[in-house]
Every structure is written in C-alpha cells, then in structure tokens.
N, C-alpha and C positions, 0 to 999 in steps of 0.2 A: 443772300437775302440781307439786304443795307437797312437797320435800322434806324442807324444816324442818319436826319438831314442836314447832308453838308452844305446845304446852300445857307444855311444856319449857325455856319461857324466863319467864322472871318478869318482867312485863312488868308496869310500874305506870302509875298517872295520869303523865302527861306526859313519859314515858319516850323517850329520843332515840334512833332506832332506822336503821340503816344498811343498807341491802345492796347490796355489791358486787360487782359484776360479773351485774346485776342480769337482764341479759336482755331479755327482754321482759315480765318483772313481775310473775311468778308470787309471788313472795315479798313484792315493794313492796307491790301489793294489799292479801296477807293481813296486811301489816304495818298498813296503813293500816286495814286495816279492829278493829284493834284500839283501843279506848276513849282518847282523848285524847291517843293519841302522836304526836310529830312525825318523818315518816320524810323520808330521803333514798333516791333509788334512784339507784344510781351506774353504770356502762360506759364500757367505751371504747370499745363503737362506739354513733355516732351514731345511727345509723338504729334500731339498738335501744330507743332513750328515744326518739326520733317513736312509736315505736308501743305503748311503753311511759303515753304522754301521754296516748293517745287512747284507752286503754284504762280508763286515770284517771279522764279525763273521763266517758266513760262510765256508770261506775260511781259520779263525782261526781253524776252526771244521775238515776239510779236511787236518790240517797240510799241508795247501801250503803255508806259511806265513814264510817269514827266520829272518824279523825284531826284534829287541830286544825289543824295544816300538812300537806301534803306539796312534794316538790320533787325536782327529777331536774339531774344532772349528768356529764361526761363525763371520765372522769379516769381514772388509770392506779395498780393496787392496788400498785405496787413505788413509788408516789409518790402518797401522797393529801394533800391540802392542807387538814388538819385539824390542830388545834391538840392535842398529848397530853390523853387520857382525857376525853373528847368524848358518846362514847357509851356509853347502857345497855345495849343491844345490836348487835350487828355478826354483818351473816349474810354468809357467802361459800360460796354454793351453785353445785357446780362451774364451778368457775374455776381455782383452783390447780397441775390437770392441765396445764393451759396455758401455764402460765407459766414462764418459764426461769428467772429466779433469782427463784424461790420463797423462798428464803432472806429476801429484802428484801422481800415479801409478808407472808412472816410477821409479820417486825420490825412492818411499818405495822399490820396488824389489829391487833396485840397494844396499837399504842402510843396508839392512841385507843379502846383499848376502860379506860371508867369500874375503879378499881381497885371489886374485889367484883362487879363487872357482867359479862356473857353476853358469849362468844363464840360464836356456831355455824359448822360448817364441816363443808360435805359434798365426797366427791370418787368418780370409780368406783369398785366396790371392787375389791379384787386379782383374786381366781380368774376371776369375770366377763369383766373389761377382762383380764385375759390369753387368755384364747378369743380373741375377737374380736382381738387383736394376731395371733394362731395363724394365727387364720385365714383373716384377710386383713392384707399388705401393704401397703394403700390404706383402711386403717380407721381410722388414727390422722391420717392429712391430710384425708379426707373431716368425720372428725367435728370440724372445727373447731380441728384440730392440739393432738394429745394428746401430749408434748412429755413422760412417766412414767408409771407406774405406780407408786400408793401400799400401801405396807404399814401397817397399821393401828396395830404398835408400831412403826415409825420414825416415821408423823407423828404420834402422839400426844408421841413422845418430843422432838420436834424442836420441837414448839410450847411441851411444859413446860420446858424450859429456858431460854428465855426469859419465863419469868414466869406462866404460866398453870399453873391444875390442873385434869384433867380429871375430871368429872363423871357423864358417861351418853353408853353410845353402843347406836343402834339403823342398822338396813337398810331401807335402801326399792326398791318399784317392781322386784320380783321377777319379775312380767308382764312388763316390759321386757326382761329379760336376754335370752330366745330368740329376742322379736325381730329387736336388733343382732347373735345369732347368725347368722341366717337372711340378713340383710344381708350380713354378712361371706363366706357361703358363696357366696352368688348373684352378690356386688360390690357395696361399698356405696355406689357411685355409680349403682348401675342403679336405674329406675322402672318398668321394663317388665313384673315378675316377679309374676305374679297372686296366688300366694301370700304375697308380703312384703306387697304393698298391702291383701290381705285382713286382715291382724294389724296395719296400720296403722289400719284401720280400726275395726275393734276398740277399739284403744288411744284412739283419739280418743272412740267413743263412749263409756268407762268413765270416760275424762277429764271428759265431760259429760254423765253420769246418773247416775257413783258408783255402781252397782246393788251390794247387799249383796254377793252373792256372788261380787264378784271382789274386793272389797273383802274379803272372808274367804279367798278363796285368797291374797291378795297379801299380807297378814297371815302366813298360815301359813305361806310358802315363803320370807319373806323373811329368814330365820335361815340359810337357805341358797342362795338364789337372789338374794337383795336387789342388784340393780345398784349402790346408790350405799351408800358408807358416811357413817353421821351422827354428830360428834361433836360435843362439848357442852363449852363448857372455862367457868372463871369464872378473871378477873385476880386474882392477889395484890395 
C-alpha cells in the first residue's frame, strides 16, 4: 500500500533515497524500483527488515529492481547515524504518530535531508484517527501505539520552522478509513467478526489487482475520507 506519491518527488539518476521507519517496504521497493538510485530502508524493528529483505530479494529475483544499490538498516529516527544533508530524498511514512519526542524526529529528517532536496512525510489524518480514538479505547495500543493525533497546520508548521518549506499535500487510502471504523466498533483486537474480515479482504484484494474502480472511488473520497495525510516539504 504506497502512500507516497512518487511522481511528487524529483527523483534523479543516482539519487540517495531514505525511508524511515520503513516497515515492511512498501515504500523501499517502490524506491528501488526507480532508475539508478541508491535507497536505504531503515526501522527499528528487526524482524521488519527480515521481511523487508526477503521481499527485496524477491523482486531482485524477478529483475523488477532498477536501483544501483540498495541496503537495510535498523536505527531509531530521534537518532539516525547519518552525516548532515546526506539525502535527496527522505520518506517517513507513518511513523511520527508514534513517536514521543517527535520534536528530535523532526530535527533528524530535516538534518540529512540535501539543502533544495524532498522531504516526504505521511501521518493519519485528523477527523479519521479521531473516530477511531471515539470509538475505541484500545485503538491507539492495538495499532501499534499511536502516542497523537496530528493537525495538518501544526505539523506543517512545526516542520517549516526548522528549515523546510512546504510544497503539496494530498490524502490517501480513503477505503481504509471505514474499515479501522468498523475495527474500532467491534474491538480492534477482535478476528472473530465476519464482517471486519470480509472488508479485510477486500482491502487485500484491491492491494493486489488495483482494479480501476476502486482506484476511482479511492480517488474521489479521499478529499474527504483519505485516512493518511501526505506532505511534501523541500530544505532550504
């Protein structure tokens, strides 16, 4: 599930390309699979980049890969062990939610990202992740410990102050939202619920056949329905 739009990042020949807090490498991939760049995919949990590698390889295997390098590492975004302005691009696709002093998050993105070069940074969006806060009590530990809720002008504002200016921001994955609704109503620790696992399934199969027309609904709702907000910043 690609939250970044890469067609959004100016992505050149041999372009150093980051993403942190990486996951399981929805985003390393699509980095890798772009023309001659060298990406890093970063986490701090382990077992994320095992499965992250294998998925790599994989796709090493299938020659869908255009990158010149890639490489995975496990490190912690209020402390990354990069040298200032490092990267052309730096993605941090939600992660920030989770993090407690976001503040020294920020600082690090900002401080290896190339002056004139991309930042991207996605997080839930407000209206959304507050239902789901509403409506279940056990919806912010389940998911992975959601530790805020973001307003769209305080983190734009908190990130241009130290040094960035922002550029473009879009909504994704609008489909999602009713889902973690439905979670949150039922319990979002439960798997028992015939109709959550029916919308999960769903979700997976849209994740792998793309068919137009959800792709056109998820489009259309996502002005108002888009679960994750996406901002787009460039360094001074």
């Amino acid at each position: 599930m690609i939250t970044i739009d890469f067609n959004r990042l100016p992505i050149k020949k041999n372009a150093r390309i980051l993403d942190i807090g990486c996951g399981e490498g929805r985003h390393t991939i699509k980095a890798c699979q772009e023309n001659h760049t060298i990406c890093t995919g970063a986490d701090f949990g382990f077992e994320n980049l095992i499965t992250t590698k294998g998925k790599l390889k994989f796709h090493d295997e299938i020659n869908d890969l255009s990158c010149k390098d890639w490489n995975l590492s496990c490190m912690d975004v209020t402390s990354l062990p990069f040298k200032d302005n490092c990267f052309d691009v730096v993605i941090c696709s939600e992660v920030l939610e989770h993090i407690i002093d976001d503040a020294k998050a920020f600082s690090e993105l900002i401080r290896i990202v190339k002056p004139g070069k991309t930042l991207a940074v996605s997080v839930p969006r407000f209206i959304p992740e507050k239902i789901c806060w509403l409506l279940s009590d056990d919806y912010f530990n389940a998911n992975m410990g959601h530790v805020r809720i973001y307003k769209k002008k305080d983190l734009i504002q908190n990130l241009e102050q130290l040094g960035v200016r922002h550029f473009a921001t879009h909504y994704a994955h609008s489909i999602h939202s009713p889902f973690w609704w439905l979670k949150c109503l039922v319990g979002p620790n439960r798997e028992d619920v015939g109709i959550v696992n029916l919308y999960h399934k769903f979700l997976v199969w849209d994740l792998m056949k793309q068919p137009k027309i959800t792709r056109f609904f998820d489009k259309l709702f996502n002005p108002v329905l888009g679960k994750s907000l996406v901002l787009y910043f460039t360094k001074h």
